[in-house]
BALUM-288376 format. One record per residue (C-alpha): residue in one letter; y, z, x; residue number from 1. Coordinates in pm, 1 decimal, m for minus. Layout:
residues N
milum:A; y:Y; z:Z; x:X; lolo:NUM
...
This chain:
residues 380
milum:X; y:25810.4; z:3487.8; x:7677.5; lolo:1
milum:X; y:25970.6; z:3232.3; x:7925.3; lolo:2
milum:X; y:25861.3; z:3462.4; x:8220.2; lolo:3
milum:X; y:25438.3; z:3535.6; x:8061.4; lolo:4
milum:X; y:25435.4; z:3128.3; x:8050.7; lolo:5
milum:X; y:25523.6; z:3078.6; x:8386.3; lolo:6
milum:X; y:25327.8; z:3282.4; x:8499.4; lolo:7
milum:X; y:25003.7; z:3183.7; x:8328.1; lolo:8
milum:X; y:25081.1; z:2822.5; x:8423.1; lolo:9
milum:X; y:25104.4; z:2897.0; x:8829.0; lolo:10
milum:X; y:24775.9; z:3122.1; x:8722.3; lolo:11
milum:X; y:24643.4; z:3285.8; x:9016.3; lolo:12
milum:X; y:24423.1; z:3638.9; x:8924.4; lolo:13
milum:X; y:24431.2; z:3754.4; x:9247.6; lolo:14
milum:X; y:24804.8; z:3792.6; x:9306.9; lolo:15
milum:X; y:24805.7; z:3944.2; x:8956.2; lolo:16
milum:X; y:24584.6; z:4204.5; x:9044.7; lolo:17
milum:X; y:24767.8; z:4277.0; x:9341.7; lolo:18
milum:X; y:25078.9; z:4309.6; x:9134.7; lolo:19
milum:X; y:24951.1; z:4565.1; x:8875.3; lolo:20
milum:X; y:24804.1; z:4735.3; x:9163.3; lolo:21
milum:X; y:25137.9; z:4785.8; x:9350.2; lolo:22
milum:X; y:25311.0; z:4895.3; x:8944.0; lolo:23
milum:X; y:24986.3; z:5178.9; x:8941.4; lolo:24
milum:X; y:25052.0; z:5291.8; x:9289.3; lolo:25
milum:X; y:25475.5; z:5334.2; x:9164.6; lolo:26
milum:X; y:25333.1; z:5651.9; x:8948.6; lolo:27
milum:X; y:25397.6; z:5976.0; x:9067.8; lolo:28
milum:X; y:25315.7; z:6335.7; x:8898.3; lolo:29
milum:X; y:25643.3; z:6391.0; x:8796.4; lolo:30
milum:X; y:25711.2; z:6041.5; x:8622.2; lolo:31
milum:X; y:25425.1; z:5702.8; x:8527.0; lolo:32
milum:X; y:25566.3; z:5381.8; x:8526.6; lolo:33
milum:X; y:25367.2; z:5298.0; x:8210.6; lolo:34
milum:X; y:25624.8; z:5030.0; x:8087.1; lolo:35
milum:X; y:25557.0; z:4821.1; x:8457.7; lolo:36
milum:X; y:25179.0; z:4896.7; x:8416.7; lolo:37
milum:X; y:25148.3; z:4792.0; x:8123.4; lolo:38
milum:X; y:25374.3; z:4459.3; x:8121.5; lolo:39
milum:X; y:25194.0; z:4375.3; x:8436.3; lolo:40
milum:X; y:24840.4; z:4439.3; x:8331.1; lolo:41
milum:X; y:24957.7; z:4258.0; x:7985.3; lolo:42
milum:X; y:25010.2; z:3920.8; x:8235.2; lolo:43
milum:X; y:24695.0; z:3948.3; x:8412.6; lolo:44
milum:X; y:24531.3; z:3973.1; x:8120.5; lolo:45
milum:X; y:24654.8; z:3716.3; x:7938.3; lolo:46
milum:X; y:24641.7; z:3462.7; x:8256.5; lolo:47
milum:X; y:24271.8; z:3603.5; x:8224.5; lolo:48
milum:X; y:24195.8; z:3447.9; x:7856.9; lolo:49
milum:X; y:24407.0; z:3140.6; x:7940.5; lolo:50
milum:X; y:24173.5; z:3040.9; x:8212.1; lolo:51
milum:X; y:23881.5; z:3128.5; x:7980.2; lolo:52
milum:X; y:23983.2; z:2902.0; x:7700.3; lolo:53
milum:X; y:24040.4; z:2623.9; x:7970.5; lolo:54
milum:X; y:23661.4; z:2646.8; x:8119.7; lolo:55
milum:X; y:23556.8; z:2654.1; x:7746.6; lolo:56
milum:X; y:23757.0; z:2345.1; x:7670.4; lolo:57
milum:X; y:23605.7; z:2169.9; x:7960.3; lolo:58
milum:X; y:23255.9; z:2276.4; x:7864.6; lolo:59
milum:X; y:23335.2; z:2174.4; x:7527.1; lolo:60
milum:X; y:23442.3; z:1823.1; x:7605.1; lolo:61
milum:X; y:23154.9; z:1737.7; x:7820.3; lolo:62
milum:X; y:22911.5; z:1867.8; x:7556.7; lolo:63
milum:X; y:23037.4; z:1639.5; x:7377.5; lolo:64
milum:X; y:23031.0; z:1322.7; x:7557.7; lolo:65
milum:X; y:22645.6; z:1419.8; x:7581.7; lolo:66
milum:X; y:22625.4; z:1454.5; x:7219.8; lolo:67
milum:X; y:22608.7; z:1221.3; x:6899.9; lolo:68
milum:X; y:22921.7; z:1262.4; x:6715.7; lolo:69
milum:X; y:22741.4; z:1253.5; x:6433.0; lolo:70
milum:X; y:22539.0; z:1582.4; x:6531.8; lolo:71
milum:X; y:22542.7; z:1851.2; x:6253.9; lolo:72
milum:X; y:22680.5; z:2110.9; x:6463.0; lolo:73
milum:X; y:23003.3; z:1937.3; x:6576.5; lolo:74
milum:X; y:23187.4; z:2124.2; x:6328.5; lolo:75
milum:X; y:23154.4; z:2446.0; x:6512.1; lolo:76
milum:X; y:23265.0; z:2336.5; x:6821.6; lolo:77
milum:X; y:23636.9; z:2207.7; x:6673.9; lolo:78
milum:X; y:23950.7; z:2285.3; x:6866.9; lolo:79
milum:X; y:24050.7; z:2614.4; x:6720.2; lolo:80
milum:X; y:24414.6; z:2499.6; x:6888.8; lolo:81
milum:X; y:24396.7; z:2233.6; x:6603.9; lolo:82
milum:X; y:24372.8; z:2431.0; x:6331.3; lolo:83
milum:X; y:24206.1; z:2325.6; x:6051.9; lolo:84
milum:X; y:24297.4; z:2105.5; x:5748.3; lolo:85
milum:X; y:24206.9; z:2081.9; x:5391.3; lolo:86
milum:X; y:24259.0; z:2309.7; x:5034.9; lolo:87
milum:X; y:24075.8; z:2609.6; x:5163.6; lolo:88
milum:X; y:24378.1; z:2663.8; x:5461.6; lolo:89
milum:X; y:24584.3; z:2812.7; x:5160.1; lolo:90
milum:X; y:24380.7; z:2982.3; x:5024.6; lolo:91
milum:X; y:24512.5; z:3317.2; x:4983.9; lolo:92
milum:X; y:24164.1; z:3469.2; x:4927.8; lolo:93
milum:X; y:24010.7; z:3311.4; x:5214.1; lolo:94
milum:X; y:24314.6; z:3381.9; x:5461.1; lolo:95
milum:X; y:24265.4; z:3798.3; x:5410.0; lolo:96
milum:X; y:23885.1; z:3783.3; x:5369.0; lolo:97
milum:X; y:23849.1; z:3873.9; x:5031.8; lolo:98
milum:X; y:23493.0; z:4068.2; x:4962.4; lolo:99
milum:X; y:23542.1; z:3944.0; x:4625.4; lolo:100
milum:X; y:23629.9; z:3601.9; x:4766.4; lolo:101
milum:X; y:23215.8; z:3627.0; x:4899.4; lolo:102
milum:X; y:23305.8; z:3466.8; x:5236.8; lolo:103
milum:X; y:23174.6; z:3778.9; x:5456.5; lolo:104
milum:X; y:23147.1; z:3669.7; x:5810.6; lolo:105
milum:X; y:22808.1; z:3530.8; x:5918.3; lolo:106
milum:X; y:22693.5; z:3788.1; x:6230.0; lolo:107
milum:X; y:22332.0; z:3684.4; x:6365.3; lolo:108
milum:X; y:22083.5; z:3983.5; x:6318.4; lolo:109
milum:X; y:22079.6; z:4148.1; x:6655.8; lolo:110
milum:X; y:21895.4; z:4502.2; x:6713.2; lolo:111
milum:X; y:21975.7; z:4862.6; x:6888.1; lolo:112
milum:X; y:22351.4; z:4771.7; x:6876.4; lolo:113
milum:X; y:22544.2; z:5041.4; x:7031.7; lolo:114
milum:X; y:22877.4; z:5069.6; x:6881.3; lolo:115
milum:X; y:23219.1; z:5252.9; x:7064.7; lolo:116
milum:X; y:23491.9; z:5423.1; x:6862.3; lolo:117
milum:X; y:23801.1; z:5527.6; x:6983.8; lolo:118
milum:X; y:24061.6; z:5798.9; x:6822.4; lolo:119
milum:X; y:24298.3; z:6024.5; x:7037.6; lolo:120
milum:X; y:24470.6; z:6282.0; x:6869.4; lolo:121
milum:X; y:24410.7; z:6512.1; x:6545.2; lolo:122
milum:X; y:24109.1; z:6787.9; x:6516.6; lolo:123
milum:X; y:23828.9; z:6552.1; x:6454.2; lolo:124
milum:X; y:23472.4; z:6686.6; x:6396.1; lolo:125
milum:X; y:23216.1; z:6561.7; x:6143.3; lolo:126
milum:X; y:23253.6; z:6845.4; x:5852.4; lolo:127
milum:X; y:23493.7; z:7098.3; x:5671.2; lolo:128
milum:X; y:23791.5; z:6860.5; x:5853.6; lolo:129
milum:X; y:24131.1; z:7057.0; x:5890.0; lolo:130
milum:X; y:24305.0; z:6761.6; x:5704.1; lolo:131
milum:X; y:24683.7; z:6860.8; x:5660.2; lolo:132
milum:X; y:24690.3; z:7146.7; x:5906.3; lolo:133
milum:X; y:24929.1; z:6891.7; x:6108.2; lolo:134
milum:X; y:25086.8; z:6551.1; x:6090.8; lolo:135
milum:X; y:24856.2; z:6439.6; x:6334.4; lolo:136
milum:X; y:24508.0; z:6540.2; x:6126.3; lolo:137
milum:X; y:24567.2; z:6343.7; x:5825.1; lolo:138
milum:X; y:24348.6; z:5992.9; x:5669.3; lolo:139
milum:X; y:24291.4; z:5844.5; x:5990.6; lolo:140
milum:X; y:24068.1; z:6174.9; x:6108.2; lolo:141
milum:X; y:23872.3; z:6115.3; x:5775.8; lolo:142
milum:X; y:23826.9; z:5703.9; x:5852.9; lolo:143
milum:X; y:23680.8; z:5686.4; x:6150.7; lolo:144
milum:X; y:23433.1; z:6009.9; x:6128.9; lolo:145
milum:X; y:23340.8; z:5826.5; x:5788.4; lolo:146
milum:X; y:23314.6; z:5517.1; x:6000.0; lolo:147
milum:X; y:23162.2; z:5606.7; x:6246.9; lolo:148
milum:X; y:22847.9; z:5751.4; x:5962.7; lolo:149
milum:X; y:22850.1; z:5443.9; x:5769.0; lolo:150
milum:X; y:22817.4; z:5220.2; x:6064.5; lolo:151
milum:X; y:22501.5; z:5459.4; x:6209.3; lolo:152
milum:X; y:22315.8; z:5375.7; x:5911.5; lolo:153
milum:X; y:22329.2; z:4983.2; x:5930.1; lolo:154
milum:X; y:22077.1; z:4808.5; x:5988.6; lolo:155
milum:X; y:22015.4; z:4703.6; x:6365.7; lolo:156
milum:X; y:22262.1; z:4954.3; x:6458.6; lolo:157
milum:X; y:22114.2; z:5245.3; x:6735.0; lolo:158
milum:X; y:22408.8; z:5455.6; x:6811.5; lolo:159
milum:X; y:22761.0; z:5481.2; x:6727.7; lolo:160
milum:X; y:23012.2; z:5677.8; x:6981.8; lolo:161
milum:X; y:23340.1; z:5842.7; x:6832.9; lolo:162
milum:X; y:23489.1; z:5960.0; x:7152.3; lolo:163
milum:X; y:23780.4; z:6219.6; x:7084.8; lolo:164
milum:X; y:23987.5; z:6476.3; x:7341.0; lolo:165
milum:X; y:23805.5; z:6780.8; x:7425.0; lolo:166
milum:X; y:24057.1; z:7084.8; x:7272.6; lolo:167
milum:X; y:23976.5; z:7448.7; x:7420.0; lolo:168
milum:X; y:24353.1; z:7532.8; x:7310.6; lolo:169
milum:X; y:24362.6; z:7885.6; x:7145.8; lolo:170
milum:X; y:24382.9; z:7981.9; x:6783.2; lolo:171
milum:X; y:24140.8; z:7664.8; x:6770.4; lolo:172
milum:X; y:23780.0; z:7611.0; x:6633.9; lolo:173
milum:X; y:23572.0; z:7665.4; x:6893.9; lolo:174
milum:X; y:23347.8; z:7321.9; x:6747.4; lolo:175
milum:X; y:23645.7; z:7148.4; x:6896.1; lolo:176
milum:X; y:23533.2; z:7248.7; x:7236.5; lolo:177
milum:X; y:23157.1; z:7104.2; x:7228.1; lolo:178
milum:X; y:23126.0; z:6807.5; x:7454.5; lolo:179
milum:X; y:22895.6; z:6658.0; x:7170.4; lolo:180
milum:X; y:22853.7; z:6714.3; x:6799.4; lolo:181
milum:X; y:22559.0; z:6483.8; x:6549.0; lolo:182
milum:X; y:22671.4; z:6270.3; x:6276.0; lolo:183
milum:X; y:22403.3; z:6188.6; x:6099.9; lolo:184
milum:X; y:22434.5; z:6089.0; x:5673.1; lolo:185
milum:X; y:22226.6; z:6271.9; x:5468.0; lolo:186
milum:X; y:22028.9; z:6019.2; x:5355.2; lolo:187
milum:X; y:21947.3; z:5946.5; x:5721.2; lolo:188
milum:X; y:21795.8; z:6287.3; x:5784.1; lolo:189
milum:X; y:21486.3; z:6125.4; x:5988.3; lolo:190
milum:X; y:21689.9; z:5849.3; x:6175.8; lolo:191
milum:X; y:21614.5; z:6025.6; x:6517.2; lolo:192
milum:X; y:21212.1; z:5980.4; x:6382.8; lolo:193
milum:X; y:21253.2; z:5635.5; x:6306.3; lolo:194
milum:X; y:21468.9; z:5490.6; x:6605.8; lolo:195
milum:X; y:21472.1; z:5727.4; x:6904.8; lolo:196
milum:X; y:21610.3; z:6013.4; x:7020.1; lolo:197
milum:X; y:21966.6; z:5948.9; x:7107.5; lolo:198
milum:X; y:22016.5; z:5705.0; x:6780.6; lolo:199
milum:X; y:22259.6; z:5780.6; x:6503.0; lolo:200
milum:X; y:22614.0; z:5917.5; x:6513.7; lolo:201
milum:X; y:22807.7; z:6103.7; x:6741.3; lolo:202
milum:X; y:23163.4; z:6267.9; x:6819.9; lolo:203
milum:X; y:23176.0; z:6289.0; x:7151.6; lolo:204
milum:X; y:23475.2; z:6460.9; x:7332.2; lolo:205
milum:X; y:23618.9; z:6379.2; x:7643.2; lolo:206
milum:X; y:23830.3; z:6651.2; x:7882.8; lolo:207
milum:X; y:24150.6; z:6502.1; x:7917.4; lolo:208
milum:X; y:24497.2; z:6630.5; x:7947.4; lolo:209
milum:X; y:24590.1; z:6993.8; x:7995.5; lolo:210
milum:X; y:24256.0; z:7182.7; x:7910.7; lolo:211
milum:X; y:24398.2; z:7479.7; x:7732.9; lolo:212
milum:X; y:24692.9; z:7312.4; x:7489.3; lolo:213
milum:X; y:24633.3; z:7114.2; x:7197.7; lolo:214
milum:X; y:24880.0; z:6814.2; x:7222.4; lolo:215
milum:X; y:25043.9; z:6614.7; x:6972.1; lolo:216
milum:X; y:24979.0; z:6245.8; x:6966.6; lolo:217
milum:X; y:25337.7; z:6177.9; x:7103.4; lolo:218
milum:X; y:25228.0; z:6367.3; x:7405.7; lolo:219
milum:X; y:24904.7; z:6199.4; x:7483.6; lolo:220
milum:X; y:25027.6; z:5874.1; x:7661.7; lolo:221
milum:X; y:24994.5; z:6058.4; x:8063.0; lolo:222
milum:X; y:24693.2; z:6100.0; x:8001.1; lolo:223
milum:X; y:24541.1; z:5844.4; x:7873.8; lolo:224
milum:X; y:24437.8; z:5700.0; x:8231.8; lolo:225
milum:X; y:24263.6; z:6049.7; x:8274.1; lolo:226
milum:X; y:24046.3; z:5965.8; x:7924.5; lolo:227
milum:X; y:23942.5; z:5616.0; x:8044.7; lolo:228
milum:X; y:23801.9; z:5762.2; x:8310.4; lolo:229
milum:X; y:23578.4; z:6009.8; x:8130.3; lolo:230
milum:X; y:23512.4; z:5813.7; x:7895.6; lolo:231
milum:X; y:23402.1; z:5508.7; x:8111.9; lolo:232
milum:X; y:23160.9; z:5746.7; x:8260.7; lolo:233
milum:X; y:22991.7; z:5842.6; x:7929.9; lolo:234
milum:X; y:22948.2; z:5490.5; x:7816.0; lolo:235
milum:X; y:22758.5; z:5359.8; x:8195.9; lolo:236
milum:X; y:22549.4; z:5702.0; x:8132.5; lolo:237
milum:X; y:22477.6; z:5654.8; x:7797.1; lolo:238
milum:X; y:22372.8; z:5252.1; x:7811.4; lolo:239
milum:X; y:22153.7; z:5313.7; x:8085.1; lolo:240
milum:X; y:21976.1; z:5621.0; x:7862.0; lolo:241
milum:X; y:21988.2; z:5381.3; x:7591.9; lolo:242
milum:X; y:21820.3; z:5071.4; x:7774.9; lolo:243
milum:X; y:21567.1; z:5291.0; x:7934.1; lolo:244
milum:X; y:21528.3; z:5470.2; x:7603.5; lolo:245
milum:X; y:21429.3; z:5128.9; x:7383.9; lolo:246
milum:X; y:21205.2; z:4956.8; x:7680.3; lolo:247
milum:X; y:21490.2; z:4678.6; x:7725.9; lolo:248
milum:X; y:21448.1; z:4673.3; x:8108.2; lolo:249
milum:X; y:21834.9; z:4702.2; x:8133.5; lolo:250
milum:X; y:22129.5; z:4898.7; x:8049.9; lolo:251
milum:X; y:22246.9; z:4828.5; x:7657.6; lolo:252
milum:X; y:22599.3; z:4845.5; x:7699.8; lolo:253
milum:X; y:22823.2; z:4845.8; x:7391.3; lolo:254
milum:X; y:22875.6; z:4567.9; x:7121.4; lolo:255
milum:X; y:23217.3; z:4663.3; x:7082.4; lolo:256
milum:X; y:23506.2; z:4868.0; x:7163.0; lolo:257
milum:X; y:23690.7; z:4970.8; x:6846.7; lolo:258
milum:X; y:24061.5; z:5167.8; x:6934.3; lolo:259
milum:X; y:24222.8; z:5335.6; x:6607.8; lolo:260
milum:X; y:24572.5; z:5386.2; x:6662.1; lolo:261
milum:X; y:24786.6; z:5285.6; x:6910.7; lolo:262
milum:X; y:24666.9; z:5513.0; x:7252.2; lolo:263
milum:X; y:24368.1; z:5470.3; x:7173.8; lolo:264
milum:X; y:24405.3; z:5107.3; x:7111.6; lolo:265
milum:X; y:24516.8; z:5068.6; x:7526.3; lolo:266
milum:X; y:24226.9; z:5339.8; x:7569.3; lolo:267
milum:X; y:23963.3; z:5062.4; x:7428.8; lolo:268
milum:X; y:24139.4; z:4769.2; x:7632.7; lolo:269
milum:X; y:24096.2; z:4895.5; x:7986.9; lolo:270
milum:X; y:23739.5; z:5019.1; x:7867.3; lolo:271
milum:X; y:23616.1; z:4622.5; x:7698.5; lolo:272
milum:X; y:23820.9; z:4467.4; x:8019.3; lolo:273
milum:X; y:23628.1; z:4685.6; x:8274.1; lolo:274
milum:X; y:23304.2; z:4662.6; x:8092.4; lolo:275
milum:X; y:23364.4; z:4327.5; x:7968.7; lolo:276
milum:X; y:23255.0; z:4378.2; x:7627.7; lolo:277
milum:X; y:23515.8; z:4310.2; x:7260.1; lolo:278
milum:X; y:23761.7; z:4490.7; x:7197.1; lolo:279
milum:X; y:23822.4; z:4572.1; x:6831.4; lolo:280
milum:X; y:24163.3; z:4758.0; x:6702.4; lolo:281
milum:X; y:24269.8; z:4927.6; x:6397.6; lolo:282
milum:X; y:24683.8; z:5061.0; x:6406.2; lolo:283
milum:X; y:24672.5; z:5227.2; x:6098.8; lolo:284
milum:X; y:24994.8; z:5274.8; x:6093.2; lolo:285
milum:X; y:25258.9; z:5049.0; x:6346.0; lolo:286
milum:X; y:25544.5; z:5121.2; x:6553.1; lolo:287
milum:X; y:25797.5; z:4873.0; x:6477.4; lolo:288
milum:X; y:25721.2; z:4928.7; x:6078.6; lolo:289
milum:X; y:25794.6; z:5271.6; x:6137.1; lolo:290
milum:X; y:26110.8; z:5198.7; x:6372.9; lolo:291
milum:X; y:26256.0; z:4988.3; x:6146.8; lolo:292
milum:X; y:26210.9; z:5226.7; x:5891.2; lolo:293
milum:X; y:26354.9; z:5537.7; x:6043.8; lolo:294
milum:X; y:26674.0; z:5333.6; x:6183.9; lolo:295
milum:X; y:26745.3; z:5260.4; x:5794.5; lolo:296
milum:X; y:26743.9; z:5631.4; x:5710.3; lolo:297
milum:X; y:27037.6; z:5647.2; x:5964.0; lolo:298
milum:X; y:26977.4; z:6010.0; x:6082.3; lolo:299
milum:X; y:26847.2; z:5891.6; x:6429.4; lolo:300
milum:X; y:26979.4; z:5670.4; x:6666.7; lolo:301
milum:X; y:26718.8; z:5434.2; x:6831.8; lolo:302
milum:X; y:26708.6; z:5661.1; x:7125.9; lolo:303
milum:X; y:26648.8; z:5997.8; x:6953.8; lolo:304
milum:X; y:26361.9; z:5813.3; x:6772.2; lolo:305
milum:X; y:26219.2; z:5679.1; x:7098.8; lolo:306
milum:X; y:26258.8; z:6045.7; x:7243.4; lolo:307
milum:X; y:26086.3; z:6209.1; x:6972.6; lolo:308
milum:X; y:25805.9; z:5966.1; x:6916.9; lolo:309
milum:X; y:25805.5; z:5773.9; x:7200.4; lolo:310
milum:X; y:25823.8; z:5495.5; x:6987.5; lolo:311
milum:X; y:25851.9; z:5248.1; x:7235.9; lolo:312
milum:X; y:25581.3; z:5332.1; x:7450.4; lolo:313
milum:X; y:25394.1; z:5308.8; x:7121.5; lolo:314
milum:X; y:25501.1; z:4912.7; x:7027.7; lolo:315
milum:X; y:25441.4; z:4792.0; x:7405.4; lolo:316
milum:X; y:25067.6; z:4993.2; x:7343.9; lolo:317
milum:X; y:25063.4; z:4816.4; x:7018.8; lolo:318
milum:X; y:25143.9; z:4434.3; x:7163.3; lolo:319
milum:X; y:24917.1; z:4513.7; x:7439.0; lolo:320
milum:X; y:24621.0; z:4601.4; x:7233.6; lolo:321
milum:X; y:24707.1; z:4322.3; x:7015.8; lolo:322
milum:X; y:24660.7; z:4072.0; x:7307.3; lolo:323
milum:X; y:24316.8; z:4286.6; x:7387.7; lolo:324
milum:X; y:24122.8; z:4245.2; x:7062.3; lolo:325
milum:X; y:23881.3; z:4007.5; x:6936.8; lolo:326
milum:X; y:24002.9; z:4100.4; x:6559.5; lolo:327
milum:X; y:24223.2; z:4340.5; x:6399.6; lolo:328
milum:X; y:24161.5; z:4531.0; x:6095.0; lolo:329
milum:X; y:24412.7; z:4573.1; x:5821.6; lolo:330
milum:X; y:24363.8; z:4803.4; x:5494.4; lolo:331
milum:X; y:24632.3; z:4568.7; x:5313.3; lolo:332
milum:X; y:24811.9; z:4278.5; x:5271.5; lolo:333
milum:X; y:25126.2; z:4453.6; x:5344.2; lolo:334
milum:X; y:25011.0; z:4585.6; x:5695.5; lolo:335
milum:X; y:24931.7; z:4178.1; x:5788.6; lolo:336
milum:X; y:25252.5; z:4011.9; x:5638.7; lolo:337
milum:X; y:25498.2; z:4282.8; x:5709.4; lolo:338
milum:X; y:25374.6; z:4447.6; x:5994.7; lolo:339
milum:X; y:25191.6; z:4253.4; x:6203.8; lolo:340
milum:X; y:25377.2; z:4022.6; x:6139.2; lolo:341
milum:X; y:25643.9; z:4161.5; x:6357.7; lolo:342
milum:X; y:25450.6; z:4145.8; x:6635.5; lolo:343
milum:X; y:25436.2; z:3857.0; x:6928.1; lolo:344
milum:X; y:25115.2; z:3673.7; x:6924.0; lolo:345
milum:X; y:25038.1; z:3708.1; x:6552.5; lolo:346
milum:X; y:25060.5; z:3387.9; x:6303.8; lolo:347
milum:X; y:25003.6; z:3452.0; x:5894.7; lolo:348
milum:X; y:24912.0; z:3048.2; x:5869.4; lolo:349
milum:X; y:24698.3; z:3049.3; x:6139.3; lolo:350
milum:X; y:24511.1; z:3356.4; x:6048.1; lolo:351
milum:X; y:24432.6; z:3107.9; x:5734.6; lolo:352
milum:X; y:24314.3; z:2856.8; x:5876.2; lolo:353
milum:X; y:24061.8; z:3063.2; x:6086.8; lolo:354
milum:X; y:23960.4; z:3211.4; x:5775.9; lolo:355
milum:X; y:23858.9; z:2923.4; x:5599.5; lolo:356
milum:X; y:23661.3; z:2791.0; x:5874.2; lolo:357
milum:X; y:23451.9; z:3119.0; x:5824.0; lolo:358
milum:X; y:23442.0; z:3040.0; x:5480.9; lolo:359
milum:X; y:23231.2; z:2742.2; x:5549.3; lolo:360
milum:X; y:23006.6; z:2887.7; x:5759.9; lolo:361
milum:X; y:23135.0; z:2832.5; x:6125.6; lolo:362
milum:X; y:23160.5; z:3090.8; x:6441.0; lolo:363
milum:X; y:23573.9; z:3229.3; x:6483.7; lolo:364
milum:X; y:23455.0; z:3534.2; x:6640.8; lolo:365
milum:X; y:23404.0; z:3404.0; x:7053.3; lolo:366
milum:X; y:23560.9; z:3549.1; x:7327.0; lolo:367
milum:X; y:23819.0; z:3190.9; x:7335.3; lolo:368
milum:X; y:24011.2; z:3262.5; x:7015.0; lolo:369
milum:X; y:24344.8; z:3129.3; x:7025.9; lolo:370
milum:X; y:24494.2; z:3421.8; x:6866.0; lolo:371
milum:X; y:24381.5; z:3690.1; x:6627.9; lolo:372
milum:X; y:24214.3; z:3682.8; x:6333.5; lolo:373
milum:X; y:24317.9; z:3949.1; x:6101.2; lolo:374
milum:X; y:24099.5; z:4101.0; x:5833.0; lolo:375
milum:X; y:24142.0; z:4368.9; x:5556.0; lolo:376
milum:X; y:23854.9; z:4651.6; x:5541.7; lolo:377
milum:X; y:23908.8; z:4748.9; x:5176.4; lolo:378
milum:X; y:23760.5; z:5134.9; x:5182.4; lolo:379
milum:X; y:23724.0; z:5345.2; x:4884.4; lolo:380
């Protein structure tokens, strides 16, 4: 922690660059130095925000010498540093964003949104899913092609990606293999009518990683490079279609970059940081939880568990992606208070606080958030 500080405070982007450039050029075939990578590009970015949430406090302060302070709006602009004070702060209901609690975020109404999803491993395609034929094509498979159909049908929303790995491993469905495959609900069946040709759902599956082996998730992290690539290239081709598609003059890129699970979670931050877009993650399930829990059992030692699940590569993906996102989303209580919770960068109270400010109306979700404000999705 000592070291990230000082190194924000002498900020200087340029000789961070250069640094993670110099940890990427360290990799050879036979062995990445992800951990260096990582904690590098983890520095850079976070020297990155800090600068960001200094011009913002600039702007903010000279907005408001220009300003009344008794305008309306000086609410919104409060120092989210500050926190916020009064009976709604602990307010359990309020703090995990209750729907019952009726204090759903206000988003402004904003049309042909085009929406990224991002999930690595397990056999994903839109119907009949394999779910159960391993451990890694379980519930999360079933969330995000779900996801990815509910979100296609909102309104203002033109096209939702759910970029996957490519799989032309034998003894494999050969659907796994098609570069693109429509997700469209059945109560949507003219949505290409209404909107355009290229609106609505879609898995789309990048070539990454040896083309004729299906990999566990454990074995996906050399590769993941290799996917941002690909999938980078989709995403410029398909904004440009888009733009030219709805008469916008300009390429639509993405509203947001959503990572579900851990890979895919660094996946979506180099993709949001290149493009410049939010990042959004889901963990579904986290790393330390999960270390912690196997080190109880007592049948591993910490460095069998980090050999077979690469455990540690996972957490450092985990804190990364953590620093990355605009929000997280938790299915429970338990994920926020006992697993997050773990994590660096991550404040229960805090989370409150921002929580109640969207409760009475005002704006938590800019690009200068403090830290993270973590919701639950509750899904049936």
């Amino acid at each position: 922690r000592y070291f990230v500080e000082e190194v924000i405070t002498g900020y200087d982007e340029t000789d961070l660059y250069k640094t993670w450039s110099r940890a990427n050029a360290m990799r050879s075939p036979q062995e990445r130095n992800t951990r260096l990578e990582n904690m590098t590009w983890r520095i850079w970015n976070l020297a990155r925000k800090k600068k960001e949430v200094e011009d913002a406090k600039r702007l903010k302060r000279r907005l408001e010498t220009e300003k009344p302070r008794t305008d309306a709006t000086a609410e919104m602009s409060e120092d989210l540093f500050e926190g916020e004070k009064g009976e709604d702060a602990g307010d359990a209901s309020v703090a995990y964003g209750d729907s019952s609690a009726g204090n759903t975020p206000r988003i402004s109404a904003v049309d042909k949104l085009y929406i990224v999803l991002i999930s690595l491993h397990g056999l994903v395609r839109g119907e009949n899913l394999e779910l159960g034929r391993d451990s890694d094509t379980s519930g999360q498979v079933k969330y995000v092609v779900e996801l990815a159909k509910a979100l296609s049908s909102c309104p203002g929303v033109y096209r939702v990606d759910l970029l996957t790995r490519q799989i032309l491993a034998p003894n494999y469905d050969r659907g796994y293999g098609e570069p693109s495959e429509t997700l469209v609900p059945t109560s949507f069946k003219n949505l290409k009518q209404e909107r355009g040709e290229n609106s609505g759902a879609y898995i789309t599956r990048i070539p990454f990683g040896p083309k004729d082996k299906y990999l566990a998730k454990e074995h996906l992290w050399p590769y993941v490079q290799e996917f941002v690539d690909g999938a980078l290239s989709h995403i410029v081709h398909m904004s440009k279609i888009i733009g030219e598609e709805i008469g916008c003059g300009h390429p639509m890129w993405p509203a947001v970059i959503h990572g579900h699970y851990a890979s895919a979670g660094v996946a979506a931050a180099l993709i949001s940081g290149a493009l410049n877009v939010h990042m959004v993650f889901t963990g579904h399930f986290l790393g330390k939880d999960k270390l912690e829990g196997l080190l109880k059992q007592g049948r591993q030692t910490r460095e069998e568990i980090n050999m077979t699940y690469k455990i540690m590569r996972r957490i450092e993906a985990e804190e990364l992606s953590l620093d990355a996102s605009e929000i997280v989303i938790a299915s429970t209580r338990q994920e926020i208070e006992e697993q997050w919770n773990l994590y660096d960068g991550f404040e229960v109270m805090l989370a409150r606080k921002l929580r109640a400010r969207v409760k009475r109306g005002a704006n938590c979700y800019g690009r200068y958030m403090p830290r993270m404000v973590v919701s639950i999705l509750y899904t049936s």
